[in-house]
C-alpha positions in Angstrom: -140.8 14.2 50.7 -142.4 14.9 47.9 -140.5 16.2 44.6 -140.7 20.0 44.0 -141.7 21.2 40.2 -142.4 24.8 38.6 -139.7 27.1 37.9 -138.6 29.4 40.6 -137.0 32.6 40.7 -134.5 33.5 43.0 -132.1 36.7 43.3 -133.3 37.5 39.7 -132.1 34.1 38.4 -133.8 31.6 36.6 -134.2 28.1 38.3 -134.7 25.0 36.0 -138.0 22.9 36.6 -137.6 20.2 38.0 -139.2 17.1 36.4 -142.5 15.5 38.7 -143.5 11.8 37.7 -147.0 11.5 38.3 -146.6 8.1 38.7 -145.1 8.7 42.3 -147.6 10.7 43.5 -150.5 8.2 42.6 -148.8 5.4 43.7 -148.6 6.8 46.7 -152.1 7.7 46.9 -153.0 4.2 45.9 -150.9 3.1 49.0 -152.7 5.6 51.3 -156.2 4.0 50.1 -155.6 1.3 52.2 -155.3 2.7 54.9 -158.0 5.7 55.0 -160.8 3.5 54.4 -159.8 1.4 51.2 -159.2 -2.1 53.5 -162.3 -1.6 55.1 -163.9 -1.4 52.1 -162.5 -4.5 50.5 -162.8 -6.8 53.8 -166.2 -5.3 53.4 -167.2 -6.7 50.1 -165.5 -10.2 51.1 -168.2 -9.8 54.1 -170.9 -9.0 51.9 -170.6 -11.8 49.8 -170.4 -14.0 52.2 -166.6 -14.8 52.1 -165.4 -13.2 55.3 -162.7 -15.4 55.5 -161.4 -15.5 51.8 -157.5 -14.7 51.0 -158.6 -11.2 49.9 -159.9 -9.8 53.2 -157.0 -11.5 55.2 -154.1 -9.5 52.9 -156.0 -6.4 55.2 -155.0 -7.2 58.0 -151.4 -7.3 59.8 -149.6 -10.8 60.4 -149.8 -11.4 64.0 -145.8 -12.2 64.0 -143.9 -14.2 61.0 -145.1 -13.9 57.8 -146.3 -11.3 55.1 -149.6 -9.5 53.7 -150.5 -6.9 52.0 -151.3 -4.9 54.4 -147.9 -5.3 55.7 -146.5 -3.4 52.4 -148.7 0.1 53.2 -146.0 1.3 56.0 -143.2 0.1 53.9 -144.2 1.2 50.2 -144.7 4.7 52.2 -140.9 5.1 53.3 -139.8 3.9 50.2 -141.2 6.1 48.4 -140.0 8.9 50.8 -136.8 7.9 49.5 -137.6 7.5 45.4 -138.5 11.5 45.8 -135.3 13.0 47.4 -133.3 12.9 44.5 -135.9 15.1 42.7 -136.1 17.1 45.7 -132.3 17.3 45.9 -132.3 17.8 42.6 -134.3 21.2 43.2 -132.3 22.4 45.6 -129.2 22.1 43.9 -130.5 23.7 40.7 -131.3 26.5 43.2 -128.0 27.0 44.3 -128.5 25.9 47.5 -125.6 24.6 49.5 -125.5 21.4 51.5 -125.0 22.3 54.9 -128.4 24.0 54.5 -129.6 21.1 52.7 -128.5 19.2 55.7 -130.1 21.2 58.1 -133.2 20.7 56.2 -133.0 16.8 56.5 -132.5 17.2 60.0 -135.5 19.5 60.4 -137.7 17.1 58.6 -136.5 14.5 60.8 -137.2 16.1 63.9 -140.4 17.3 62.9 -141.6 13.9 61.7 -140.5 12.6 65.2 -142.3 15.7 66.7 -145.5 14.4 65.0 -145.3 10.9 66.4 -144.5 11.7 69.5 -147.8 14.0 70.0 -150.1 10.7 68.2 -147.8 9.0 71.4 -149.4 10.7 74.1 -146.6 13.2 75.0 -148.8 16.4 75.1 -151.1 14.5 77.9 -148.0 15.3 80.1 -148.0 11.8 81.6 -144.8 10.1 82.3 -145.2 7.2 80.1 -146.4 8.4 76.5 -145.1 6.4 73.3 -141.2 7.2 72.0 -141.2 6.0 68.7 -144.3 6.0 65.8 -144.5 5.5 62.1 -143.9 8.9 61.4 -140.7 9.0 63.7 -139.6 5.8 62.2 -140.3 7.1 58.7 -137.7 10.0 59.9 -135.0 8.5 61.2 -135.0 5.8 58.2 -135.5 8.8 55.2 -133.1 10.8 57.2 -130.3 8.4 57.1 -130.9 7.5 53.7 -130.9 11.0 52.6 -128.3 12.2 54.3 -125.7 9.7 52.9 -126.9 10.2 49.1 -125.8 13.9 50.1 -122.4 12.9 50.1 -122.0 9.9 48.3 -122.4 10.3 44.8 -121.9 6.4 43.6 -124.9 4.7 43.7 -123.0 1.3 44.0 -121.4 3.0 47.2 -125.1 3.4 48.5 -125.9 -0.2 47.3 -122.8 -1.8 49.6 -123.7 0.0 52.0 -127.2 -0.9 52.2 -126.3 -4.7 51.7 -123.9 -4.0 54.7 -126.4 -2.3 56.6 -129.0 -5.4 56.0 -126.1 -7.9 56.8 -125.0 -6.4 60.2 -128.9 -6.3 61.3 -129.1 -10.2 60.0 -125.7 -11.2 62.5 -127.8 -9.1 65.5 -131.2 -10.6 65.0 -129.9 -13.9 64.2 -126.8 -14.4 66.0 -127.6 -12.2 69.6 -130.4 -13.5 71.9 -131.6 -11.1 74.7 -129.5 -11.8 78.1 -131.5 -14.1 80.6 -132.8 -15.9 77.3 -133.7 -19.9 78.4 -131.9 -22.3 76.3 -132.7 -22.3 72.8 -134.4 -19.5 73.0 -135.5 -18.1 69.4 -134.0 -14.6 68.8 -136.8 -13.6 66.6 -139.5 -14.0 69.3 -141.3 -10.9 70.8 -139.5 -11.9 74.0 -136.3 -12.5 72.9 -135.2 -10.7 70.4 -132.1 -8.0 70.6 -133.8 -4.8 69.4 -137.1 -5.4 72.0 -134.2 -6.0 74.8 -132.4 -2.3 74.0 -135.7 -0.9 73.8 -136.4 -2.4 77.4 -133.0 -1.0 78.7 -133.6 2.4 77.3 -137.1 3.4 77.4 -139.0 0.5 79.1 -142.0 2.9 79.6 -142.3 4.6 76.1 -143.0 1.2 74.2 -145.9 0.5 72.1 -146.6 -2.8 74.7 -145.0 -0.8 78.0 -141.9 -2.8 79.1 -142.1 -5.5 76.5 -142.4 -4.4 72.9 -142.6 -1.2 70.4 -143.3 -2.5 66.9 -141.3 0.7 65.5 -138.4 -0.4 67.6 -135.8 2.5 67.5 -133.2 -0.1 67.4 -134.6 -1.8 64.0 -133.8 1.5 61.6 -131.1 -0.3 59.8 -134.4 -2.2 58.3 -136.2 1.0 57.7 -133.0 2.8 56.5 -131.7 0.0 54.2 -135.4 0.2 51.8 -135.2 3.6 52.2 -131.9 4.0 50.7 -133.2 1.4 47.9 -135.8 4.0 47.0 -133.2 6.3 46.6 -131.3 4.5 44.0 -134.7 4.1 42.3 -135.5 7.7 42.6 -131.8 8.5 41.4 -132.6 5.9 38.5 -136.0 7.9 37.1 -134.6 11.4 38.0 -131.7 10.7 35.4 -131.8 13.2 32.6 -129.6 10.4 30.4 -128.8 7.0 30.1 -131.8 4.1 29.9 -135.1 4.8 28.2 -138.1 5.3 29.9 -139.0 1.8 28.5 -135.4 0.5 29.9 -135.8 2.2 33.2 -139.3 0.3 33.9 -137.7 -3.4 33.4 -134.6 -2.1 35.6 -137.2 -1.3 38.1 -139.2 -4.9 38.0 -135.5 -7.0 37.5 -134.9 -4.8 40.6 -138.0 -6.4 42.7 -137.1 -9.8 41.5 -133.5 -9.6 42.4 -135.0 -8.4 46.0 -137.6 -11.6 45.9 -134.5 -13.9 45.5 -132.5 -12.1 47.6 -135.2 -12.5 50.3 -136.2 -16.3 49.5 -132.8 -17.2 50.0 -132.1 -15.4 53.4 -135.4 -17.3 55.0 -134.5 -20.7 53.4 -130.8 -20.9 53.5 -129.9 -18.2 56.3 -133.3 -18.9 58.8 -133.9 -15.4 58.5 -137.4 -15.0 59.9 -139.9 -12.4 57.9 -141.5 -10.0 60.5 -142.5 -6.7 60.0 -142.4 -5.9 63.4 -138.4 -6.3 63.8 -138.0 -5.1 59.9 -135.8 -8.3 59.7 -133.7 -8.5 56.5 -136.2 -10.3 54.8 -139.3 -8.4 55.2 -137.4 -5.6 54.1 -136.4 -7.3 50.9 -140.0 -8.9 50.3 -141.2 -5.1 50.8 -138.8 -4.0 48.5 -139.8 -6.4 46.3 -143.4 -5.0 46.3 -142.4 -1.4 46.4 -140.1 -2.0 43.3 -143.0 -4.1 41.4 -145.6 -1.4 42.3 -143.2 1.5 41.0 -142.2 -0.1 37.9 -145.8 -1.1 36.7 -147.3 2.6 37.6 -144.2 4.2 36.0 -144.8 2.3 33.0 -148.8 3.0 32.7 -148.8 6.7 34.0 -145.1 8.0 32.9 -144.3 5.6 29.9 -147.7 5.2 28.7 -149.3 8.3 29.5 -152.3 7.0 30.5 -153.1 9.1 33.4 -156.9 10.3 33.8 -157.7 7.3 36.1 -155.1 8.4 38.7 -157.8 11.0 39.5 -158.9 8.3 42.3 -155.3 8.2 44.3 -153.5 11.4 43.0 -155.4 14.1 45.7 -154.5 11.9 48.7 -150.6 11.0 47.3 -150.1 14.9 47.2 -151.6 15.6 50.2 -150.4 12.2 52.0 -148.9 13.9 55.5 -152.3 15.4 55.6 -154.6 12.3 55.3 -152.6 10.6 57.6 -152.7 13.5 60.4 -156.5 13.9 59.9 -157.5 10.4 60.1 -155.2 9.7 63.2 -156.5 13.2 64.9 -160.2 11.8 64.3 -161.4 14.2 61.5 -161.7 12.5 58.9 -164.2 9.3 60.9 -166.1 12.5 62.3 -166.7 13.8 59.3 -167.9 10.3 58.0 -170.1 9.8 60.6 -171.5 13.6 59.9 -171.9 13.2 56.3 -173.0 9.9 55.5 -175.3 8.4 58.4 -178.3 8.4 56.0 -176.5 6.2 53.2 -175.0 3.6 55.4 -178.5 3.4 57.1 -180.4 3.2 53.6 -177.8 0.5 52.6 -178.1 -1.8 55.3 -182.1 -1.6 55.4 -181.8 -2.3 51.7 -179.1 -4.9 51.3 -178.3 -6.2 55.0 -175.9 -5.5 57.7 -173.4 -7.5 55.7 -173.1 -4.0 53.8 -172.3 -1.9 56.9 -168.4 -2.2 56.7 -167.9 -2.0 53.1 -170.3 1.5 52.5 -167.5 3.3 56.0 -164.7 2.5 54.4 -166.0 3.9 50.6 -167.5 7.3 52.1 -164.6 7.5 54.6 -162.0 7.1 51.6 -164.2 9.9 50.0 -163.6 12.0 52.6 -159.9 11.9 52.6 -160.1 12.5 49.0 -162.3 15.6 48.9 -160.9 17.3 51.4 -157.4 16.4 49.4 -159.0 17.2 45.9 -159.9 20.7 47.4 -156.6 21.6 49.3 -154.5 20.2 45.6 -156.9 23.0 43.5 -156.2 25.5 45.9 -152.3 24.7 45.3 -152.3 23.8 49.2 -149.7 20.9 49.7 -148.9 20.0 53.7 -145.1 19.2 53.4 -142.4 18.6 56.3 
């Protein structure tokens, strides 16, 4: 949810503005390059240059199970920075008078609207009896909604801290501790087969899975994961939305001792605990190694773009982080490869006469990231925001 700013008026009263970081907003369209053409651009180059296979263009791509790249952070970052804006948003709201059952109501409209949204990318509106239950927008939901709705009533952020170290703890003792009935002997309970979140899924909604009646890698049953890293990008957002206390200066080392704190955290559950990293459970540890990222990525463009001011180059992300919800919908509707492919024929053909083949990948993912960005640079100067 992105944090509201402006002054409104409202039954003749003043509101307070509400302080925007820019920095949010362009991280967040820095983590949307990746994914509307940015990767394909970058495994492009590697191609081009003859290094197809260097360390570069494997970061874009998903892990096929254990294990971490960067292209396992984009999904993440995303939800974690849901959470870093609701205590602006909040913020707003409260300035507004607004009271919190309706602020509640809100969350749970959001919520079910997200969920909405990933249930028509699932297939639902083909009116077929097996269409897809969960989605990364649904997931994004449930986890920002349960964040969010317990920094509504808890006011202590080291009540919100416990509890996501709880939350984490109880989902380590499932994964690691409960292997799926029928499992052989020595079974491992991190495996696609036989771990405890892909058996409830089974149980509940064996058609409605990503991989029908085996596996949904947004597993309704592995929100504490998504939950936990969004309530830590709540207490970062409660951090920076703090009209006292640490400088900016301060706030950007609490924000990188933060992300180290998470690296140790998560190095010690895989060594000394045997908690597996996978992204597709959200196991303890990926969500501490993504929190570890998010927190390093928020701290260093906090610093540059808030701290230091410098802001002009965040030209190149800021469109799309405003307009997120909207690059996301058109490029999973289609749009935005249509347009591509409507546009910019001529250039990609001109480029691989000219250069090679090699070129092909690396010139579709540049234009199709300069799609998503006009079309989000125009909506932005005509003040247009898509917000749930």
């Amino acid at each position: 949810m992105a944090e509201e700013e402006g002054t409104r008026e409202g039954k003749g009263t003043a509101v307070a503005k509400s302080r925007r970081l820019a920095s949010i907003d362009a991280l967040r369209g820095f983590d949307m390059f990746f994914i509307t053409g940015g990767s394909a651009l970058i495994s492009g180059l590697c191609i081009a240059f003859e290094s197809p296979k260097c360390w570069l263009a494997t970061q874009m791509n998903h892990v096929a199970w254990t294990g971490f790249a960067h292209h396992d952070t984009i999904f993440p970052l995303f939800l974690f920075l849901a959470g870093v804006s609701w205590p602006f948003s909040l913020a707003s709201q409260r300035d507004r008078g607004r009271a919190t059952w309706r602020i509640q109501l809100k969350i749970l409209a959001r919520v079910a609207v997200l969920f909405l949204i990933g249930l028509s990318f699932g297939g639902i509106l083909k009116f077929k009896p097996e269409f897809r239950l969960m989605s990364v927008l649904g997931f994004i939901g449930i986890g920002w909604g349960i964040a969010a709705t317990l920094s509504l009533y808890i006011k202590r952020s080291w009540q919100l801290f416990a509890i996501a170290v709880l939350t984490l703890a109880g989902y380590y003792y499932m994964l690691h501790c409960c292997v799926a009935p029928g499992a052989p002997a020595g079974a491992d309970s991190y495996s696609m087969a036989w771990n405890y979140p892909s058996y409830l899924d089974r149980q509940a909604w064996p058609t409605h899975l990503y991989y029908k009646g085996k596996f949904d890698p947004e597993s309704f049953f592995s929100f504490p994961g998504g939950a936990a890293l969004a309530i830590l990008g709540v207490l970062a957002g409660r951090l920076l939305n703090r009209q006292d206390g640490p400088s900016p200066w301060l706030r950007s080392l609490i924000l990188a001792a933060g992300a180290l704190a998470a690296f140790l955290a998560a190095l010690g559950m895989e060594r000394y605990l045997g908690d597996q990293c996978i992204k597709k459970l959200w196991t303890p540890s990926f969500v501490l190694y993504a929190a570890t990222y998010s927190l390093a990525m928020l701290a260093l463009f906090y610093f540059i773009v808030d701290v230091l001011k410098l802001r002009r180059w965040t030209v190149v992300f800021d469109p799309v982080g405003k307009n997120s919800i909207l690059a996301y919908v058109l490029g999973m509707i289609g749009v935005t490869a249509t347009i591509q492919r409507f546009l910019f024929p001529g250039l990609c053909d001109w480029v691989v006469e000219k250069y090679g083949k090699e070129w092909r990948t690396a010139v579709v993912g540049l234009t199709t990231y300069l799609v998503v960005w006009g079309i989000t640079f125009f909506f932005k100067r005509k003040k247009v925001f898509l917000k749930v």
